[in-house]
C-alpha positions as CSV (number, residue, x, y, z in Angstrom):
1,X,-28.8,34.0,25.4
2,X,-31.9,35.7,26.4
3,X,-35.1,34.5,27.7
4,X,-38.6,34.9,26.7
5,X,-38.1,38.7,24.5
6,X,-41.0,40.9,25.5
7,X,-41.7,42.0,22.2
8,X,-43.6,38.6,21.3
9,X,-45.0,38.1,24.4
10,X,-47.0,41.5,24.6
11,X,-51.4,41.7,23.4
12,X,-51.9,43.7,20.7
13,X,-55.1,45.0,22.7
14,X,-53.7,46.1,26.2
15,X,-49.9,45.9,25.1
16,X,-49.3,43.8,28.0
17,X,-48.1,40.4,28.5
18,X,-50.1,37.9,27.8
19,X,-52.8,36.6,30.3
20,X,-54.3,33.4,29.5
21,X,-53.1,33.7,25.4
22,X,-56.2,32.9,22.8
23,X,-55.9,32.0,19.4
24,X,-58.4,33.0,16.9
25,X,-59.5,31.4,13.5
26,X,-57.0,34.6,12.4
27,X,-53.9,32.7,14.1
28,X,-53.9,35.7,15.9
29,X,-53.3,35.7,19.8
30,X,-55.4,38.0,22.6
31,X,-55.3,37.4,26.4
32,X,-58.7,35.8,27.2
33,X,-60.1,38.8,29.3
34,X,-58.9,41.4,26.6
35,X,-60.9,39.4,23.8
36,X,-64.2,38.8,26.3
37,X,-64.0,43.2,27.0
38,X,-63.7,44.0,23.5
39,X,-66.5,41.6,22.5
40,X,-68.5,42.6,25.0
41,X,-68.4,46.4,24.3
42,X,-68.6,45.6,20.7
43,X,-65.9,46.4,19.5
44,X,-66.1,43.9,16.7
45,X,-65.0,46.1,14.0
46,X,-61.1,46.8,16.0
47,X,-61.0,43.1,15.9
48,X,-62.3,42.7,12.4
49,X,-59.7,45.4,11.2
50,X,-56.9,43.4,13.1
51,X,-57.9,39.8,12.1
52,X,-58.2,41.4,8.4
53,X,-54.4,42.9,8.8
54,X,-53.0,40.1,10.2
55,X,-54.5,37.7,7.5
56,X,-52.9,39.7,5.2
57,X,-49.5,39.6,6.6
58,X,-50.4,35.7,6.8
59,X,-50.4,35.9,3.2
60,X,-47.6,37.1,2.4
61,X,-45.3,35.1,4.8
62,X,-44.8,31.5,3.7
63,X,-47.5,28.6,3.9
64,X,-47.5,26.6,6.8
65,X,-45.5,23.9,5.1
66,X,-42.5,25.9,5.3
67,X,-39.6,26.0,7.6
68,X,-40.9,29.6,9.3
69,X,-43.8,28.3,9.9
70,X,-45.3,26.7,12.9
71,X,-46.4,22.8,12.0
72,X,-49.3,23.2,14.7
73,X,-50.5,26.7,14.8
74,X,-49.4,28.1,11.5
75,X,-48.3,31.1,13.3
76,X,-44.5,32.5,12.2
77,X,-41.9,30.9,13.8
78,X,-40.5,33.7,16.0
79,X,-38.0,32.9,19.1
80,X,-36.2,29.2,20.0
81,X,-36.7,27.5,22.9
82,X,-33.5,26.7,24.8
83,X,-35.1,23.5,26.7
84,X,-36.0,21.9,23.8
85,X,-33.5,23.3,21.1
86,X,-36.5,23.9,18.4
87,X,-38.3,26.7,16.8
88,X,-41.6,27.8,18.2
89,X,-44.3,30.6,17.6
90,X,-46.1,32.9,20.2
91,X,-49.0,30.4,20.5
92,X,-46.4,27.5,21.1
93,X,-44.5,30.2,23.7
94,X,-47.7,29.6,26.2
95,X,-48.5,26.5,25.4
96,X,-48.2,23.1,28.4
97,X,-45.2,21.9,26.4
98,X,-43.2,24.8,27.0
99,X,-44.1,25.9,30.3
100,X,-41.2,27.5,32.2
101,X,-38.9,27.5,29.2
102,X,-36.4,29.5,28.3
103,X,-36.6,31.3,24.5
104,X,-34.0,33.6,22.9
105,X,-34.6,35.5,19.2
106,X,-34.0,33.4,16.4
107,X,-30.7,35.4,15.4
108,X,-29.2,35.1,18.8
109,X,-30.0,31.3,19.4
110,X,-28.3,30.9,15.3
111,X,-25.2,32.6,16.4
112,X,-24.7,31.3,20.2
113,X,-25.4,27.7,18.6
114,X,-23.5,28.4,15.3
115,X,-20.6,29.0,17.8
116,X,-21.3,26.0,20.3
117,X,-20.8,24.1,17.4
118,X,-18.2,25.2,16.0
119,X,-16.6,24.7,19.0
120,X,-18.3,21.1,18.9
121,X,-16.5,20.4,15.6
122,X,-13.1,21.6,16.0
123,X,-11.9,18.3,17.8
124,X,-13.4,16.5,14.8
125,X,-11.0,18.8,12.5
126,X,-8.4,18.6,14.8
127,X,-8.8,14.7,14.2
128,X,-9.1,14.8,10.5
129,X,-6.0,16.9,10.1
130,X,-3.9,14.1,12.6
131,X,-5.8,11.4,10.2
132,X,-4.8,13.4,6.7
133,X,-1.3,13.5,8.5
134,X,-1.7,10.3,9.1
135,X,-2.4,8.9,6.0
136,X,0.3,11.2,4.3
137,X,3.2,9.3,6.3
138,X,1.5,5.7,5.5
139,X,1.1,6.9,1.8
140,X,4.8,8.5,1.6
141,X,6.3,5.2,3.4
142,X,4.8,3.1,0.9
143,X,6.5,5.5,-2.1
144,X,9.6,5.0,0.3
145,X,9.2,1.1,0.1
146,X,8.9,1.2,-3.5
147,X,11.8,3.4,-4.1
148,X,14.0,1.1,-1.9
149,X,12.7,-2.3,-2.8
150,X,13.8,-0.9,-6.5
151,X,17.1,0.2,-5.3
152,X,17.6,-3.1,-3.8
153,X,16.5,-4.8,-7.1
154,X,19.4,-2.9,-9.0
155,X,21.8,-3.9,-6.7
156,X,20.7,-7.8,-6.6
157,X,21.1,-8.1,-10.4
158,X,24.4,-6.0,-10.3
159,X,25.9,-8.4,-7.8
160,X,24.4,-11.4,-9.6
161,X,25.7,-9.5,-12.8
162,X,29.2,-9.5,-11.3
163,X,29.4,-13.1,-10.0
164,X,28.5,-14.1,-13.4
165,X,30.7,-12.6,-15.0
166,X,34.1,-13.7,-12.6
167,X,31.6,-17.2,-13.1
168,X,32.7,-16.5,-16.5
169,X,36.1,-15.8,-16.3
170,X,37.1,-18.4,-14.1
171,X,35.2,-21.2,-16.6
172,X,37.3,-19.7,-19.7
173,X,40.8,-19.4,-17.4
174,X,40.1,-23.1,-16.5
175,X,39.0,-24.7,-19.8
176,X,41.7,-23.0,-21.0
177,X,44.1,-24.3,-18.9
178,X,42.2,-27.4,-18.9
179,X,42.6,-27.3,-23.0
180,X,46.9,-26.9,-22.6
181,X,47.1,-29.7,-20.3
182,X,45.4,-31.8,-22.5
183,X,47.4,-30.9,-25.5
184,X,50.6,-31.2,-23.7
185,X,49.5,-34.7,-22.2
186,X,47.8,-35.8,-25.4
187,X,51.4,-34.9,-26.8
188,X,53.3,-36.6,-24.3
189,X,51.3,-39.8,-24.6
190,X,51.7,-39.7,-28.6
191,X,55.6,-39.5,-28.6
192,X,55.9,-42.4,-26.0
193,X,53.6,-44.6,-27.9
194,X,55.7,-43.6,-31.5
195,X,58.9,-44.7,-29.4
196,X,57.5,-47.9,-28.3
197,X,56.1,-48.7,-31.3
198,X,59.6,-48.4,-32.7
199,X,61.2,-50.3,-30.1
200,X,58.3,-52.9,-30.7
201,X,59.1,-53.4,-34.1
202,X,63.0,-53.5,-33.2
203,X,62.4,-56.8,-30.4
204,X,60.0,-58.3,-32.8
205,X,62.8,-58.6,-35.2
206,X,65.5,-59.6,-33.1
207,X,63.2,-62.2,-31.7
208,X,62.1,-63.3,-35.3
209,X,65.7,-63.5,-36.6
210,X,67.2,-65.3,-33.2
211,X,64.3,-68.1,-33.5
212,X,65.0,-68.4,-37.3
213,X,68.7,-69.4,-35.6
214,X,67.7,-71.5,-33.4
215,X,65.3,-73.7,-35.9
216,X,68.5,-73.9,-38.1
217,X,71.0,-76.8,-38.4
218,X,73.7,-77.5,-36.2
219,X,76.2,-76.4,-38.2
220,X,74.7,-73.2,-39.4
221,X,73.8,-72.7,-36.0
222,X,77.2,-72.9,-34.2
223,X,78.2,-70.8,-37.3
224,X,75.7,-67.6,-36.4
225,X,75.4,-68.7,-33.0
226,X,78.2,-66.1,-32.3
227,X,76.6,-63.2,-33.9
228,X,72.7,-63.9,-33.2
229,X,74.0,-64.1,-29.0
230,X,75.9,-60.9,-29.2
231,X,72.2,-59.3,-30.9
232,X,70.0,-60.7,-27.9
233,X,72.7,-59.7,-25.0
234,X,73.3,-56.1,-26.6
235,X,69.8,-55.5,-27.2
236,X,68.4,-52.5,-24.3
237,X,66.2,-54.2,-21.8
238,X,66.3,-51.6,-19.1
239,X,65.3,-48.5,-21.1
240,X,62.1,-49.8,-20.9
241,X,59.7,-47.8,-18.2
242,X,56.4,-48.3,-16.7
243,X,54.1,-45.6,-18.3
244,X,53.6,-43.1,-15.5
245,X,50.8,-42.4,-13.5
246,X,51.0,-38.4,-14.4
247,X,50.7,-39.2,-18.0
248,X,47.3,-40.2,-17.7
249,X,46.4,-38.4,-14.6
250,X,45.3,-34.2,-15.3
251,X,46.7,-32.1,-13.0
252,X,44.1,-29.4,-13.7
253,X,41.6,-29.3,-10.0
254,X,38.3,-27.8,-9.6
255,X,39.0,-26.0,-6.4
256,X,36.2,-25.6,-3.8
């Protein structure tokens, strides 16, 4: 950058720097000794012409309100001082607060800054790139997640799906075969009952008639005695079983 430009530092009387810088009513800027000779030698009307000049210039630049203006002096804002990084005018350039500053043009001090901060901001790019990145990865796993967590969904209800369905199987194979063994037992039971019943009905009248015999006289007794013994003894006594236990038990098992 460069320092104090001699094109804003120079009178507009003796075209030198400036010596001990005065600001008129005008806003306009003379070295103190430049301003005391020209007054002195009257030459009021040079300074008249200038003040008039510059005032009209003032007019036409923007009101001291503006941003290229100078808050204090109202003078255009012409050069940047590098010590305090703001805008300043000529008055402002010799002025205590700025005393052994550096200044550069207001074009150069834009585009050296522009650049520092440019500079100054890449890292915060750099970072918001890594943090868009970032996020991306977080916001893909999460669409990952969902994909999977559905995928695992499926495939719980298919397995449940399946089990129920051998479930089901197995419950029809078994009341099935549940159903047959009851028939076949129910069967079984129903036939051995019908025999005994018969049989039942046979004893009860052998017993019947036999007791009839023995309430009889003695005479007609010994006379069927004969006959009613041979009944009794040939009647079948050891065709007669204990019901078994697999009759009434069902072999059908739930197994574990």
């Amino acid at each position: 950058m460069a320092s104090r430009p001699e094109e804003y530092l120079h009178c507009p009387v003796c075209h030198e720097i400036f010596q001990e810088p005065v600001l008129l009513s005008c806003s306009h800027s003379f070295c103190r000794a430049c301003l005391s000779t020209w007054w002195t030698q009257n030459r009021i009307k040079y300074l008249l012409n200038l003040c008039e000049h510059f005032l009209r210039e003032k007019t036409e630049r923007p009101s001291a309100g503006s941003a290229s203006v100078c808050s204090l002096h109202s003078e255009e804002l012409r050069l940047f001082c590098l010590d305090h990084l703001q805008l300043v005018c000529v008055v402002c350039l010799h002025s205590e607060t700025h005393r052994n500053h550096s200044f550069s043009p207001i074009d150069e001090a834009a585009r050296d800054y522009k650049q520092i901060l440019r500079e100054l901001l890449k890292p915060l790019q750099e970072k918001m790139e890594l943090f868009t990145d970032i996020k991306g990865n977080f916001d893909q796993a999460a669409k990952d997640v969902e994909v999977q967590a559905q995928d695992r969904e499926r495939q719980i209800k298919d397995a449940i799906l399946m089990l129920q369905n051998l479930l089901q199987k197995e419950e029809r194979e078994r009341m099935e075969a549940l159903s047959k063994e009851k028939l076949l037992k129910t069967k079984m039971l129903k036939t051995e009952s019908e025999t005994l019943s018969k049989d039942t009905a046979d004893l009860s009248d052998t017993i019947r008639a036999t007791e009839e015999t023995l309430r009889a006289e003695d005479v007609s007794f010994l006379q069927t005695y004969k006959t009613a013994a041979q009944t009794v003894q040939s009647f079948p006594l050891n065709n007669l079983q204990p019901m078994s236990e697999a009759l009434i038990d069902l072999q059908f098992r739930h197994h574990h």
